[in-house]
N, CA, C and O atoms as a Tripos MOL2 file, in Angstrom:
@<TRIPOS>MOLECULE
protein
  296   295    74     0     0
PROTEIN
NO_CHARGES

@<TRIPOS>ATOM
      1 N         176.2620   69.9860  169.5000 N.3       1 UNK1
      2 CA        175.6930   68.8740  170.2110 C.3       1 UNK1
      3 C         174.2000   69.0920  170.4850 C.2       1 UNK1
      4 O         173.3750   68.1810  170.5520 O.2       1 UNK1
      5 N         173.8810   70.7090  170.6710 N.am      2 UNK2
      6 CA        172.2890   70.5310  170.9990 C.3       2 UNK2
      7 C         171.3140   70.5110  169.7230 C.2       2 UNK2
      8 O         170.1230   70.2240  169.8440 O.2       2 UNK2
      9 N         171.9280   70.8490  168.4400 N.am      3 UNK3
     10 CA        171.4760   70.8810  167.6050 C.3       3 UNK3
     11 C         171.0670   69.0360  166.9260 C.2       3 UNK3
     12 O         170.1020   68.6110  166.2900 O.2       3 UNK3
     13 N         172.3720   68.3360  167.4730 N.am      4 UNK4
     14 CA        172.1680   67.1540  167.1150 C.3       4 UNK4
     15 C         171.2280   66.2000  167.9920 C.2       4 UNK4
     16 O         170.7250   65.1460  167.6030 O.2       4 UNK4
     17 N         171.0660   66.9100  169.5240 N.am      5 UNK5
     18 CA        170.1360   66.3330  170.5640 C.3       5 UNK5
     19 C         168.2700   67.0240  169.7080 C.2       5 UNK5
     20 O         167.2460   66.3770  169.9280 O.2       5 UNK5
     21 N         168.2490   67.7980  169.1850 N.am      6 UNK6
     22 CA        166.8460   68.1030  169.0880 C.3       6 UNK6
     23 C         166.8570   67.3570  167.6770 C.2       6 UNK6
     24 O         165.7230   66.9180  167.4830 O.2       6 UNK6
     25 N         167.6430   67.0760  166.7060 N.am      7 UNK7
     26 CA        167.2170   66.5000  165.6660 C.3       7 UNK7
     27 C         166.8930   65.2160  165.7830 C.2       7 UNK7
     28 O         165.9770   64.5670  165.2780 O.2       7 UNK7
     29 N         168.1700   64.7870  166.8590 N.am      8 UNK8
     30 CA        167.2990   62.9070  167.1830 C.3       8 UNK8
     31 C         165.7820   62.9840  168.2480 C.2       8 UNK8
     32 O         164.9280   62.1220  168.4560 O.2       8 UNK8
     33 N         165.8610   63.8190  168.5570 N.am      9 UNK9
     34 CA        164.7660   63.4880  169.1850 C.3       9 UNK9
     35 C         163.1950   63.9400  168.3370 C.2       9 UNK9
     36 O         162.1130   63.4430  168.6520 O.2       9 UNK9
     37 N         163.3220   64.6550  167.5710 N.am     10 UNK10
     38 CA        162.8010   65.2840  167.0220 C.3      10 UNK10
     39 C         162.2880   63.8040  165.8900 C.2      10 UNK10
     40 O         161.1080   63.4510  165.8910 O.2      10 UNK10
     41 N         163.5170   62.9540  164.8480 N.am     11 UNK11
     42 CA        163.3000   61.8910  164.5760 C.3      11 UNK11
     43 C         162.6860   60.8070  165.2950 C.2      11 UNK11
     44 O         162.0700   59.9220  164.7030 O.2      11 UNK11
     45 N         162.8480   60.8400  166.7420 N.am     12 UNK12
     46 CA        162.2890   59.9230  167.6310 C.3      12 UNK12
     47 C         160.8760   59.7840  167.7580 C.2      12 UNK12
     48 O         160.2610   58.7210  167.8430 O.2      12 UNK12
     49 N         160.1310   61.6220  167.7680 N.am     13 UNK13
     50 CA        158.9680   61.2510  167.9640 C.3      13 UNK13
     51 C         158.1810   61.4840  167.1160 C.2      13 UNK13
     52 O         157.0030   61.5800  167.4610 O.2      13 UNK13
     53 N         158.6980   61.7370  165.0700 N.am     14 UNK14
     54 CA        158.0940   61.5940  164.0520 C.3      14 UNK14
     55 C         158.7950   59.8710  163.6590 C.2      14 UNK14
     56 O         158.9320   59.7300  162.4430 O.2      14 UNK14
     57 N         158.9570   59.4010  163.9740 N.am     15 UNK15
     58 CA        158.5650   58.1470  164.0400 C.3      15 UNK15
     59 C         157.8820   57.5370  164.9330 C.2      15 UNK15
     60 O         157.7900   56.3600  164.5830 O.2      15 UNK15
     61 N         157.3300   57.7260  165.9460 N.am     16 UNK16
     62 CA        156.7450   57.3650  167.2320 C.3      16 UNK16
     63 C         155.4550   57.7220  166.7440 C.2      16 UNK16
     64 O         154.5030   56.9570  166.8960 O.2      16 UNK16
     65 N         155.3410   58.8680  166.1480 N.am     17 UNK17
     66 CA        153.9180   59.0050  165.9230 C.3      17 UNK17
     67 C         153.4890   59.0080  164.4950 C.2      17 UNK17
     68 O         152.5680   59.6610  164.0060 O.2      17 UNK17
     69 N         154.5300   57.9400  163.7340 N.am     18 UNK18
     70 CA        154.4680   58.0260  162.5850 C.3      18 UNK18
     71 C         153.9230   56.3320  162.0640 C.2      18 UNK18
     72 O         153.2960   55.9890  161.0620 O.2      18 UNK18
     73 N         154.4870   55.4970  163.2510 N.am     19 UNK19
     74 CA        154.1270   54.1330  163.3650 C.3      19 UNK19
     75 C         152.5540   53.7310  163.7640 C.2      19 UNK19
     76 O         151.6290   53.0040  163.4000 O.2      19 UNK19
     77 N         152.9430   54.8030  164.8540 N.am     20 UNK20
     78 CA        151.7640   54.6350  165.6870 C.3      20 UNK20
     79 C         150.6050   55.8680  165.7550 C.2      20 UNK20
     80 O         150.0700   56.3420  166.7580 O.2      20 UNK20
     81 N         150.4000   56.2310  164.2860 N.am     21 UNK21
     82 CA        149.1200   57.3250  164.7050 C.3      21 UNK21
     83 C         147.6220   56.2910  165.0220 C.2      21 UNK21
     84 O         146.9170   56.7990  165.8940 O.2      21 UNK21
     85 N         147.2880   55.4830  164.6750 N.am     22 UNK22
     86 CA        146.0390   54.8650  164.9330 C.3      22 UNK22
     87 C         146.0480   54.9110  166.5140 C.2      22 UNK22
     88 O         145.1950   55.5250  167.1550 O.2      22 UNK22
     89 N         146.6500   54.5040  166.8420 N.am     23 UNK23
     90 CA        146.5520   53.9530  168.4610 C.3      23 UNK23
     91 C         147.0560   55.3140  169.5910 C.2      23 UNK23
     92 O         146.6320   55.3540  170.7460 O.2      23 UNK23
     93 N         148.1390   56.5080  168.9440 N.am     24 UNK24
     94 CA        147.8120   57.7720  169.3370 C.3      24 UNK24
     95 C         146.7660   58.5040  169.6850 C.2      24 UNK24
     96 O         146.6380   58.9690  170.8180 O.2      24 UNK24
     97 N         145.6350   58.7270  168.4100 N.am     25 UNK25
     98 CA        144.8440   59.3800  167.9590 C.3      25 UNK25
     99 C         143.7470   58.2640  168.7160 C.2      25 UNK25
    100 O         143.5990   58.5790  169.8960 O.2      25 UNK25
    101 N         143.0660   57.2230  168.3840 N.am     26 UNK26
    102 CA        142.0330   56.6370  169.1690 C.3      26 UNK26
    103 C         141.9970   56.5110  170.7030 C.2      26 UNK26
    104 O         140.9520   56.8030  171.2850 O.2      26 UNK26
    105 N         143.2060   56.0440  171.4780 N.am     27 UNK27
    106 CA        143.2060   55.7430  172.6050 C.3      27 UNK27
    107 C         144.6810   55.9450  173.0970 C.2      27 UNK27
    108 O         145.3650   54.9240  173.1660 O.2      27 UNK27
    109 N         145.2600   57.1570  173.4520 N.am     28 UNK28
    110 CA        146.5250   57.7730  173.7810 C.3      28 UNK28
    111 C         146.7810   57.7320  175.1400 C.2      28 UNK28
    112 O         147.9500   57.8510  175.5090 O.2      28 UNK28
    113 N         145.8340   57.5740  176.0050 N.am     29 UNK29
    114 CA        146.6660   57.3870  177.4390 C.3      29 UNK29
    115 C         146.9440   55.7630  177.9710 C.2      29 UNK29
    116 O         147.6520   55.2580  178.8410 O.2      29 UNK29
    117 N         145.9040   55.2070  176.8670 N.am     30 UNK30
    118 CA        146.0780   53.0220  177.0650 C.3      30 UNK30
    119 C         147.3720   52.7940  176.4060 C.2      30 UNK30
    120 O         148.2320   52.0550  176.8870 O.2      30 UNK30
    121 N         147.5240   53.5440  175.1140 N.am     31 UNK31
    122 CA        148.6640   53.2470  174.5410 C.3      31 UNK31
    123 C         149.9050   53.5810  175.2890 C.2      31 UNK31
    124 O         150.7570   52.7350  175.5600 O.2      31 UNK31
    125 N         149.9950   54.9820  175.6540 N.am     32 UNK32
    126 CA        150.8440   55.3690  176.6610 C.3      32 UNK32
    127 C         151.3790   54.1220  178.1290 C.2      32 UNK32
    128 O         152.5180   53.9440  178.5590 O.2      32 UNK32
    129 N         150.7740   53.8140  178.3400 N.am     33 UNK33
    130 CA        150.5420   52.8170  179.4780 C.3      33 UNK33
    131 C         151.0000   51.2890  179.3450 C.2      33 UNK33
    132 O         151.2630   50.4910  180.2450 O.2      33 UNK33
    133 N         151.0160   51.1340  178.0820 N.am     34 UNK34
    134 CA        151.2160   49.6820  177.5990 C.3      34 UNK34
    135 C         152.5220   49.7440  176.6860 C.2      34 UNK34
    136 O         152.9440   48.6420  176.3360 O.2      34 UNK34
    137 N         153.2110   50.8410  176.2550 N.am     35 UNK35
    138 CA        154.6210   51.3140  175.8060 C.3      35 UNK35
    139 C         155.6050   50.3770  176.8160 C.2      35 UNK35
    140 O         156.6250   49.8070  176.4300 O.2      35 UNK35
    141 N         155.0660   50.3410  178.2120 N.am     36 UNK36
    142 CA        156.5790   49.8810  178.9680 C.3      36 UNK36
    143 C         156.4200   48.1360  178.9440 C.2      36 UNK36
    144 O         157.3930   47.3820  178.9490 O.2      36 UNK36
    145 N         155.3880   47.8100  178.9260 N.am     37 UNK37
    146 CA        154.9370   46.2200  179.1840 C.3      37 UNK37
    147 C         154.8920   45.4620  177.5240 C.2      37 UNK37
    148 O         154.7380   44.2670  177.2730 O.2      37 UNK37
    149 N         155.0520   46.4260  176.7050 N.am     38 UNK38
    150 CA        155.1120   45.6800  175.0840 C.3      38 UNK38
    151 C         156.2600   45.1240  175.1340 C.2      38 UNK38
    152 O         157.1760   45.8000  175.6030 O.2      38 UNK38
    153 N         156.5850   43.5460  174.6030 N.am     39 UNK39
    154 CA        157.6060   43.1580  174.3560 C.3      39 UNK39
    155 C         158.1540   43.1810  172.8110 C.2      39 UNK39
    156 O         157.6720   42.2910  172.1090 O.2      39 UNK39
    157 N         159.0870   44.0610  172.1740 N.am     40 UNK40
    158 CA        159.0970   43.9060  170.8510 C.3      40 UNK40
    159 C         160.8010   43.1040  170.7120 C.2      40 UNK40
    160 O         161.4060   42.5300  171.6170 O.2      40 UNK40
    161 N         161.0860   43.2390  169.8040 N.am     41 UNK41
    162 CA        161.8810   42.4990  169.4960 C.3      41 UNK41
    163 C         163.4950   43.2240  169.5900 C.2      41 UNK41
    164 O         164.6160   42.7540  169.7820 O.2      41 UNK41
    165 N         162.9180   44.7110  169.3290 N.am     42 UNK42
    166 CA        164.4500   45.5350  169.5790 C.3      42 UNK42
    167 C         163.8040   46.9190  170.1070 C.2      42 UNK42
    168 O         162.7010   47.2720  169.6870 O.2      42 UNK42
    169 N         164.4780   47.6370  170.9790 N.am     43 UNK43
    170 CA        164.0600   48.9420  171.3440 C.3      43 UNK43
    171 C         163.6210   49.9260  170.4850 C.2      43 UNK43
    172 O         164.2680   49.9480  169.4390 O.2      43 UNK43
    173 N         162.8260   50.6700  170.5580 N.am     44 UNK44
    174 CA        162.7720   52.0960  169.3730 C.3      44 UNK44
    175 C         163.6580   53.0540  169.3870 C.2      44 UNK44
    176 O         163.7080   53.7260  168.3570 O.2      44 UNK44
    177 N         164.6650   53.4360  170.5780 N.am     45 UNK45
    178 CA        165.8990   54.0170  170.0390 C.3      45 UNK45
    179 C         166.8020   53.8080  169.0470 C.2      45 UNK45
    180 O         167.1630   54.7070  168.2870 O.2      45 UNK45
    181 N         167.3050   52.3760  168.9830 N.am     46 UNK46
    182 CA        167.6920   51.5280  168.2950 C.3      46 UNK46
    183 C         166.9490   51.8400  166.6440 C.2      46 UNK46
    184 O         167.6920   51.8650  165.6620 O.2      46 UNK46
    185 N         165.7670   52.0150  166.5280 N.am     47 UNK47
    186 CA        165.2460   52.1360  164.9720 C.3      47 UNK47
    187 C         165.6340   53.5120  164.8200 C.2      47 UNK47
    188 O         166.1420   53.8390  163.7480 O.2      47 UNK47
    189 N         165.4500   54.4950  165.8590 N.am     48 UNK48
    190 CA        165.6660   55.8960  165.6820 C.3      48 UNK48
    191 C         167.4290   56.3110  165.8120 C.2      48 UNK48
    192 O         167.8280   57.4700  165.9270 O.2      48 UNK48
    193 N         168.1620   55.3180  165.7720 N.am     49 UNK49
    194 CA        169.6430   55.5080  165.9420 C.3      49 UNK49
    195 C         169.7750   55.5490  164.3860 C.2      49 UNK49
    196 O         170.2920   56.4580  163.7370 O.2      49 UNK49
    197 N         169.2440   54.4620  163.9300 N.am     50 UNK50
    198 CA        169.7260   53.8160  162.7630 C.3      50 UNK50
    199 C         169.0470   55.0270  161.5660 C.2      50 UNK50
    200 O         170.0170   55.2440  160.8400 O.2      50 UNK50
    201 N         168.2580   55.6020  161.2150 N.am     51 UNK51
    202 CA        167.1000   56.6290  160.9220 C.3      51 UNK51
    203 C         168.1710   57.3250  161.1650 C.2      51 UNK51
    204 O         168.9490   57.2360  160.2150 O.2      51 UNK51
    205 N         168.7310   58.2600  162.3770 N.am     52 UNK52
    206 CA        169.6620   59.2680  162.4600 C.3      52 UNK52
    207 C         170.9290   58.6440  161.9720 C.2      52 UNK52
    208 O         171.7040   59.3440  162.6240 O.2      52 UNK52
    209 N         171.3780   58.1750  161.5800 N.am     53 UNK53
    210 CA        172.8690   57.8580  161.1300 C.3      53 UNK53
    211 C         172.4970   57.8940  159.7850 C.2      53 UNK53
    212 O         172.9970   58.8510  159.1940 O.2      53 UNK53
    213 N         172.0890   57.4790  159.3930 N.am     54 UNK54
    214 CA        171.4260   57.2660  157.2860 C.3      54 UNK54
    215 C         170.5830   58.4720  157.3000 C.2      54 UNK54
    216 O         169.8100   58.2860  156.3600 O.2      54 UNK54
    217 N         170.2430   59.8310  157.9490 N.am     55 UNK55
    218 CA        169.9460   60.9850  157.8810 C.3      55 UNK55
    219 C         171.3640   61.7340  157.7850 C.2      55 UNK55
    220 O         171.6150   62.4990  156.8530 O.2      55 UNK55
    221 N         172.1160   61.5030  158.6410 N.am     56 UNK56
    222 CA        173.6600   62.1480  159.2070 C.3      56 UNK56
    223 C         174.4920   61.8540  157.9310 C.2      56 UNK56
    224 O         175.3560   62.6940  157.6800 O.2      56 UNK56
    225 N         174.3750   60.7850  157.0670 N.am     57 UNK57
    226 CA        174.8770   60.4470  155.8360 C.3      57 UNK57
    227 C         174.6270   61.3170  155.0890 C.2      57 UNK57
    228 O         175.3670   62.2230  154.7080 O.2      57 UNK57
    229 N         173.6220   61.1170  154.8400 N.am     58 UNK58
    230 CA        172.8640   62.0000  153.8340 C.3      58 UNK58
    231 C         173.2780   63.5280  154.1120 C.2      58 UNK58
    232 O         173.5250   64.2340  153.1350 O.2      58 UNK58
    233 N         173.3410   63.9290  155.0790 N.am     59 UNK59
    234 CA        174.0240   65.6280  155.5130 C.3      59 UNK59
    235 C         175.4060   65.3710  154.9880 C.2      59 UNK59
    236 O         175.7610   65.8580  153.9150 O.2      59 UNK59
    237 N         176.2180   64.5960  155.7380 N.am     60 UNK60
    238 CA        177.4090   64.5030  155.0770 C.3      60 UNK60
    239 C         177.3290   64.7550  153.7930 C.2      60 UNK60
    240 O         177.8090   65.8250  153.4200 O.2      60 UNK60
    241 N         176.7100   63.8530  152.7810 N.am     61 UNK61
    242 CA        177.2140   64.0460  151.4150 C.3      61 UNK61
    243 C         176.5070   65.0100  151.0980 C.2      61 UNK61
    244 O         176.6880   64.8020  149.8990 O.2      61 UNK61
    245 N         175.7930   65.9740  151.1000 N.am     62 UNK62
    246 CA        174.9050   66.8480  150.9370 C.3      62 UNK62
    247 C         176.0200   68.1180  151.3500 C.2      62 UNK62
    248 O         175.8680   69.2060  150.7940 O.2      62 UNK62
    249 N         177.0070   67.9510  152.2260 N.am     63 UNK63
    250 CA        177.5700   69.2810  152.8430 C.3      63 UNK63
    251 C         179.0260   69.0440  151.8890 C.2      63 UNK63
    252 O         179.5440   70.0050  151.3190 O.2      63 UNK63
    253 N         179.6530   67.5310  151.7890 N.am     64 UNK64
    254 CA        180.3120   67.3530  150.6670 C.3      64 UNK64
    255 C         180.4140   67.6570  149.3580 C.2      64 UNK64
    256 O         181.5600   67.8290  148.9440 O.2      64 UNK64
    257 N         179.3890   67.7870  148.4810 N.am     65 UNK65
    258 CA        179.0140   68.1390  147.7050 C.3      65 UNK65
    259 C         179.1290   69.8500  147.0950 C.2      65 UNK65
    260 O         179.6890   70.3300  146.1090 O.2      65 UNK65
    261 N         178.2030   70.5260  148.3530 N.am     66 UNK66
    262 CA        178.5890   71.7810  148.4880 C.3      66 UNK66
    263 C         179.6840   72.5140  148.4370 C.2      66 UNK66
    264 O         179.8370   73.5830  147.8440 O.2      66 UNK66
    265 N         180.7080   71.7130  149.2890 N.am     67 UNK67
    266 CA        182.0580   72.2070  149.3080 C.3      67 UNK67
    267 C         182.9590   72.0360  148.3120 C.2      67 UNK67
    268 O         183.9260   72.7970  148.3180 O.2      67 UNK67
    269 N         182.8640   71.1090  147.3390 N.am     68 UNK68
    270 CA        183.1260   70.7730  146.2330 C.3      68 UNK68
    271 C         182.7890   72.4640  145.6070 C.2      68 UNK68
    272 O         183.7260   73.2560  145.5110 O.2      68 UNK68
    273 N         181.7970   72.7440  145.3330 N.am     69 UNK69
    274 CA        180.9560   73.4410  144.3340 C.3      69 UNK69
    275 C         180.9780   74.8570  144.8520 C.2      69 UNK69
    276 O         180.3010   75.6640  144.2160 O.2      69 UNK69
    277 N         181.9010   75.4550  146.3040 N.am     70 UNK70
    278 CA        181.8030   76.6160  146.3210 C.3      70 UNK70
    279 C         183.5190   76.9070  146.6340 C.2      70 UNK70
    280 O         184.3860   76.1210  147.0140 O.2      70 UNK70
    281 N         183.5890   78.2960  146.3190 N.am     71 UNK71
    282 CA        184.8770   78.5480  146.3850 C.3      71 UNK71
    283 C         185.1890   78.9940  147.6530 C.2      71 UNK71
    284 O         184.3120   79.6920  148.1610 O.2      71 UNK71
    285 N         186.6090   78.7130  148.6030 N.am     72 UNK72
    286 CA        187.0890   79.2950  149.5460 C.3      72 UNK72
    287 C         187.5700   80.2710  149.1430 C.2      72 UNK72
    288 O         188.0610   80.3910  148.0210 O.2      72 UNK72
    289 N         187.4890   81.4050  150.2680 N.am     73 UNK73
    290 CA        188.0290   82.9110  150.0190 C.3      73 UNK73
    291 C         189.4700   83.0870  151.0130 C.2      73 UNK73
    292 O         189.2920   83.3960  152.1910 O.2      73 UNK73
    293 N         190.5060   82.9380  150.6410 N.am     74 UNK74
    294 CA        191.9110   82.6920  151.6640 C.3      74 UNK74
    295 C         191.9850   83.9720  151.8940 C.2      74 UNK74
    296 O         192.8720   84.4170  152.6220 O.2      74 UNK74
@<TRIPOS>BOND
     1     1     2 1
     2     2     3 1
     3     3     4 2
     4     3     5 am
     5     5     6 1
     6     6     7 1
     7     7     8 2
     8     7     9 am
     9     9    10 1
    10    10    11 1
    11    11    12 2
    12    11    13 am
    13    13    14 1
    14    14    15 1
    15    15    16 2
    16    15    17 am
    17    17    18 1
    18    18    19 1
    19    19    20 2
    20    19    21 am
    21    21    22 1
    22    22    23 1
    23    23    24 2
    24    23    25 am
    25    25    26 1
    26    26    27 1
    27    27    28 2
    28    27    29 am
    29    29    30 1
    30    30    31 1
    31    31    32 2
    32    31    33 am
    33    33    34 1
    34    34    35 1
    35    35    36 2
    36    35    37 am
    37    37    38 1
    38    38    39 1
    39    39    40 2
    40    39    41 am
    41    41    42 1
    42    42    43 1
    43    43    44 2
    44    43    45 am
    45    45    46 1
    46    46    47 1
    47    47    48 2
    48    47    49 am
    49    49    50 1
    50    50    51 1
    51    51    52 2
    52    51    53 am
    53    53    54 1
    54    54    55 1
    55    55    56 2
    56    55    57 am
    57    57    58 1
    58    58    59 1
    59    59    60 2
    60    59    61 am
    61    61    62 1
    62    62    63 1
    63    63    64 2
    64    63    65 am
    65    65    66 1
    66    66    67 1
    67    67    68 2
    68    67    69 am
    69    69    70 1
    70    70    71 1
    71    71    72 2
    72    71    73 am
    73    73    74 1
    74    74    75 1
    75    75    76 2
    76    75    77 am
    77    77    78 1
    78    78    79 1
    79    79    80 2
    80    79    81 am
    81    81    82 1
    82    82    83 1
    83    83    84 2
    84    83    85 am
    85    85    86 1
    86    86    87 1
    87    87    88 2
    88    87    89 am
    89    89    90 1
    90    90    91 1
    91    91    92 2
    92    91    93 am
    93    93    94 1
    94    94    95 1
    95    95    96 2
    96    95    97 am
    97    97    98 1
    98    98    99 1
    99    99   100 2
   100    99   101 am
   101   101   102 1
   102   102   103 1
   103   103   104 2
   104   103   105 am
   105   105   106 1
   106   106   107 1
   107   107   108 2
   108   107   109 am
   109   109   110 1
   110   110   111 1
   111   111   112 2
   112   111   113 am
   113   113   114 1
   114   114   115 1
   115   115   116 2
   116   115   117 am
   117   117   118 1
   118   118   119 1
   119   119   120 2
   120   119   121 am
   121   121   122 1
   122   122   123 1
   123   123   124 2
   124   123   125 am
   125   125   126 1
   126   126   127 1
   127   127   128 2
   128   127   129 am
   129   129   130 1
   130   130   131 1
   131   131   132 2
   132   131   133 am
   133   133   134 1
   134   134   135 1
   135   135   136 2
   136   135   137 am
   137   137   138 1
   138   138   139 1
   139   139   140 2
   140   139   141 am
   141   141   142 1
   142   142   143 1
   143   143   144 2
   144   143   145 am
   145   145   146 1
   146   146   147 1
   147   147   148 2
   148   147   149 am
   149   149   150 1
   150   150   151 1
   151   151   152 2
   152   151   153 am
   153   153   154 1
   154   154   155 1
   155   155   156 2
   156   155   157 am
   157   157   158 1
   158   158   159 1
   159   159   160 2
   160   159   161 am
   161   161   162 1
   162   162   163 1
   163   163   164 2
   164   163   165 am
   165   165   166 1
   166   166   167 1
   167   167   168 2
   168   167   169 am
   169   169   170 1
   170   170   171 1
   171   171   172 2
   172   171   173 am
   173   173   174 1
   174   174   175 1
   175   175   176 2
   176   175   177 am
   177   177   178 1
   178   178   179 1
   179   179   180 2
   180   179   181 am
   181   181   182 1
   182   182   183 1
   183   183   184 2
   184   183   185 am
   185   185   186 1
   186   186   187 1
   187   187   188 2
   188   187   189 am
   189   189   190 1
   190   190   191 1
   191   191   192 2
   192   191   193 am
   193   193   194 1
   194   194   195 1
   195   195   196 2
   196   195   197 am
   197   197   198 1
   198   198   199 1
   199   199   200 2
   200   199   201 am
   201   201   202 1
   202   202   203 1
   203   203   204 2
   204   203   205 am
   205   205   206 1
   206   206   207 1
   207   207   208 2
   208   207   209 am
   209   209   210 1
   210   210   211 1
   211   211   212 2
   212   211   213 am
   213   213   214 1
   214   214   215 1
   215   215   216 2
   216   215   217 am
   217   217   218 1
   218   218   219 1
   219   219   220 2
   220   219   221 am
   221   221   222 1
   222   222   223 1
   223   223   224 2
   224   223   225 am
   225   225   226 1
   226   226   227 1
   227   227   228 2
   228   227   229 am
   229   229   230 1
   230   230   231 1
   231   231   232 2
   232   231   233 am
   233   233   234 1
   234   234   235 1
   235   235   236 2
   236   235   237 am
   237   237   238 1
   238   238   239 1
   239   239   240 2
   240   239   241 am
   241   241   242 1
   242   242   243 1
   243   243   244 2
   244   243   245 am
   245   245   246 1
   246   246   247 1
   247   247   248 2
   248   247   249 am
   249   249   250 1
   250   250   251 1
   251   251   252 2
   252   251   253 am
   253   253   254 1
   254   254   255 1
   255   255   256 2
   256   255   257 am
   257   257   258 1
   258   258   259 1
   259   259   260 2
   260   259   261 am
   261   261   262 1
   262   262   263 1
   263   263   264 2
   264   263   265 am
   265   265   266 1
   266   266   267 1
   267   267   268 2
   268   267   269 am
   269   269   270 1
   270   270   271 1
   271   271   272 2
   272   271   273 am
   273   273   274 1
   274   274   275 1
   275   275   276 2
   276   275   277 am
   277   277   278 1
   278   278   279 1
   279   279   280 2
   280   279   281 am
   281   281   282 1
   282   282   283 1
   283   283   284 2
   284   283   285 am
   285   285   286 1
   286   286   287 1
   287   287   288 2
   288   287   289 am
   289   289   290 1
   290   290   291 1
   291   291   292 2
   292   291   293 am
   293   293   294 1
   294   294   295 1
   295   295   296 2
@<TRIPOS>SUBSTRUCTURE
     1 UNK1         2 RESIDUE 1 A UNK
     2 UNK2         6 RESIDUE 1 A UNK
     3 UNK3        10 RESIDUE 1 A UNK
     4 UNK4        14 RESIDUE 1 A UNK
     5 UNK5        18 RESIDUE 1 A UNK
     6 UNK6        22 RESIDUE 1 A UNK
     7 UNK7        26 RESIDUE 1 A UNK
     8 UNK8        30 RESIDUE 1 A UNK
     9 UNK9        34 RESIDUE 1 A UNK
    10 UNK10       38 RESIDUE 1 A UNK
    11 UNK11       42 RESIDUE 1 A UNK
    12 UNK12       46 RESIDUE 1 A UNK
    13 UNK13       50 RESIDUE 1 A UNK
    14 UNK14       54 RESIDUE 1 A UNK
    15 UNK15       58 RESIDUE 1 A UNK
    16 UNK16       62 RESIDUE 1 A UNK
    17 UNK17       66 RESIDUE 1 A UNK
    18 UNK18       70 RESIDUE 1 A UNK
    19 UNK19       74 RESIDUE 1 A UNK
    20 UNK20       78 RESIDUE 1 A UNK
    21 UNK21       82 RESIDUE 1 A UNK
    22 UNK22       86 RESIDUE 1 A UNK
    23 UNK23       90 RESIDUE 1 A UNK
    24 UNK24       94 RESIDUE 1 A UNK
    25 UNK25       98 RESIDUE 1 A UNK
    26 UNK26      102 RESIDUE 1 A UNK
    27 UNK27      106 RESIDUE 1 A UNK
    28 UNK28      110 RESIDUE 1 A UNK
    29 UNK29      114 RESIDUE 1 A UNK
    30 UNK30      118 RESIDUE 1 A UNK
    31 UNK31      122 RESIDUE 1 A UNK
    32 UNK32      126 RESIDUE 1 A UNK
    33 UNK33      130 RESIDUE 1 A UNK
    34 UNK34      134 RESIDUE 1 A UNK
    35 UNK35      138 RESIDUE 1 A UNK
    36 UNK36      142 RESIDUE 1 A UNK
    37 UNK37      146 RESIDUE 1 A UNK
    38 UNK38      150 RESIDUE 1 A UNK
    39 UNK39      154 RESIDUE 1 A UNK
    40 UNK40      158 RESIDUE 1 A UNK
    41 UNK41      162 RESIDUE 1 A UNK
    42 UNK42      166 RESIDUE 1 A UNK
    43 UNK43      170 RESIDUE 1 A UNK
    44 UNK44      174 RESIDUE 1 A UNK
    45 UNK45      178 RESIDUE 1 A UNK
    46 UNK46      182 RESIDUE 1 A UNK
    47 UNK47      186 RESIDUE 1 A UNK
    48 UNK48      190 RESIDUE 1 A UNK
    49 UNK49      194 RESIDUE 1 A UNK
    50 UNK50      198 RESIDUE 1 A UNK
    51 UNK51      202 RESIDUE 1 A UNK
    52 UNK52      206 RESIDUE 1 A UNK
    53 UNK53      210 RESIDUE 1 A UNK
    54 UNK54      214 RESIDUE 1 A UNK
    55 UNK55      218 RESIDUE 1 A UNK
    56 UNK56      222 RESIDUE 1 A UNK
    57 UNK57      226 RESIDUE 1 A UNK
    58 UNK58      230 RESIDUE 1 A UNK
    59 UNK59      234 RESIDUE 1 A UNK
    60 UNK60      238 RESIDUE 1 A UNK
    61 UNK61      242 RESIDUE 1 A UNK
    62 UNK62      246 RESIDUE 1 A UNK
    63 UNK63      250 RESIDUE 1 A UNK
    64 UNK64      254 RESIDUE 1 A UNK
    65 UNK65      258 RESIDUE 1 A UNK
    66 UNK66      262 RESIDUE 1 A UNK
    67 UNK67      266 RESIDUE 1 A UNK
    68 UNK68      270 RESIDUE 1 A UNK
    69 UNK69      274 RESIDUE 1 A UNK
    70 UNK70      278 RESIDUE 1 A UNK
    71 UNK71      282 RESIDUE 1 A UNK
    72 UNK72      286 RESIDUE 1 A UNK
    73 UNK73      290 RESIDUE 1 A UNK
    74 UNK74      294 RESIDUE 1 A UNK
């Protein structure tokens, strides 16, 4: 579970600062400040849920795959 708490968050804020490097990098404490009063259309957890689940896929079949291709030792 903590491994899966630092990877979403970890996705959270390479997208956070992946959207938004202009307005990071020029003016980071206005931007900071205006994060709670922006009205967008859906939350950014919500983009970063969706990002971690189609990442979590991708592990899946990636760990699927593997197991296919290595032998168990009984």
């Amino acid at each position: 579970m903590k491994k899966e708490s630092v990877i979403f968050i970890l996705l959270f804020v390479f997208l956070a600062l992946g959207m938004h490097m202009n307005q990071w990098i020029s003016h980071p404490i206005e931007h900071f400040k205006h994060l709670a009063t922006h009205h967008m259309p859906y939350h950014p957890l919500l983009y970063t849920l969706i990002v971690y689940l189609f990442v979590g896929l991708i592990r899946m079949v990636i760990q699927g795959v593997i197991k296919l291709f290595t032998k168990r030792i009984r």
